[in-house]
N, C-alpha and C positions, 0 to 999 in steps of 0.2 A: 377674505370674506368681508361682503359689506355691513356695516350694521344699518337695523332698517329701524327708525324710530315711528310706531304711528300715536295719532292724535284723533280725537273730535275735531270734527268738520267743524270750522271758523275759528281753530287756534289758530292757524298760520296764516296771517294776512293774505288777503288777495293778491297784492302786492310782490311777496315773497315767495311766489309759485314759479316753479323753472320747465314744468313737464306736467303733464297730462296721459293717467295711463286709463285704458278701457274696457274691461272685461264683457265682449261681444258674446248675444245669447243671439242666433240665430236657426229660426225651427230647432229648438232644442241640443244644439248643440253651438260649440264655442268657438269662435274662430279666433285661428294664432296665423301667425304671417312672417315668411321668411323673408328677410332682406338679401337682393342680390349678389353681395359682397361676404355673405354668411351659409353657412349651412345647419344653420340653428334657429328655433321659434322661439317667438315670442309676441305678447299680449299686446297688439294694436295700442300707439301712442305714439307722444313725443314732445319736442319741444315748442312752447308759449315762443310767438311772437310778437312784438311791441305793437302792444295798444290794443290785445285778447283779452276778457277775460278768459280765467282756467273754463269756463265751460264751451267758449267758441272756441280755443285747442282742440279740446275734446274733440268737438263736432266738425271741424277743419279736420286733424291729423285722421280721422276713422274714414272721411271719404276719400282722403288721397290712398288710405293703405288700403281700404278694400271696396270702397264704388258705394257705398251705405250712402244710400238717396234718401231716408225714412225711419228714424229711431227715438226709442223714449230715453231720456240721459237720470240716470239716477248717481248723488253725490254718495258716494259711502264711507268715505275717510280720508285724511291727509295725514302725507308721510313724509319721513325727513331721511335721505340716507345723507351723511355729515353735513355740509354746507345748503345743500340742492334739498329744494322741496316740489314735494307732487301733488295730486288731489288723486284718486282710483274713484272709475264711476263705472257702473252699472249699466250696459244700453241695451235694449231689447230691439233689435232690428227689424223691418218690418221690410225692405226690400233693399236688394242689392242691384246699383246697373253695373256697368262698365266702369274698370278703379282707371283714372288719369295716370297717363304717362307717370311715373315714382321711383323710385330706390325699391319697393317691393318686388321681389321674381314672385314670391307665389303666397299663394290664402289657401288656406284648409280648415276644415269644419272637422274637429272632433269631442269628444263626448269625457275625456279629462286631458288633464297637458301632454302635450306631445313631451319626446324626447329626438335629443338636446335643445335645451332650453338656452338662451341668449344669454339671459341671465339667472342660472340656477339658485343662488345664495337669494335673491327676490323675489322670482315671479310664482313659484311656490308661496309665498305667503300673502301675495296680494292675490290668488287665487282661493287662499285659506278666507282671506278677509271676504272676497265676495259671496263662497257658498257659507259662510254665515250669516250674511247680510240678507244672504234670498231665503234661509231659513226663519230668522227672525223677522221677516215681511210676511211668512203666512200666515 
């Protein structure tokens, strides 16, 4: 089991970020994304490349996984699982084109998490952390 440490947004240096995850709200429902080499979902994200901030991740890793041309990016927490740190943000999609050539076989839009999940011991709880975060927004 991994343990997942979270924090207030601007403990963990910017500096110190390894990934970038994204909890996709598109027409009301969520999109999760299988990677080709998997037969399991999971939350749109991934790894910071040199010279990103964690929020152009963000915005880079959501249109290779799913074509997202158009979205509001909202920060909602940063997390530590041991050494590796991430930020979870909130996007409200606003259109989707064509996803580039990627590692994703497929995108699906549902209404709570799919099953099997990629990462069951995590993506449960950053899914925890977002429907909190959109509760405590209204």
């Amino acid at each position: 089991m991994m343990d997942i440490v979270f924090h207030e947004l601007d403990v963990v240096e910017e500096k110190a970020f390894d990934f970038a995850v994204i909890s996709v709200d598109f027409q009301g429902q969520w999109i999760f994304v299988r990677h080709t080499s998997r037969e399991t979902w999971e939350i749109p994200g991934g790894h910071r490349e040199q010279g990103e901030t964690i929020e152009e991740t963000a915005k880079r890793e959501l249109f290779e996984e799913t074509g997202c041309q158009s979205a509001t990016f909202t920060p909602i927490c940063d997390y530590s699982i041991g050494t590796r740190s991430g930020r979870l943000f909130y996007a409200v999609v606003k259109e989707i084109g064509s996803k580039p050539p990627s590692e994703i076989g497929e995108i699906r839009y549902f209404d709570t998490p799919p099953h099997p999940l990629t990462y069951p011991d995590v993506q449960p709880l950053l899914f925890e952390k977002t429907l909190s975060f959109m509760n405590n927004s209204k």
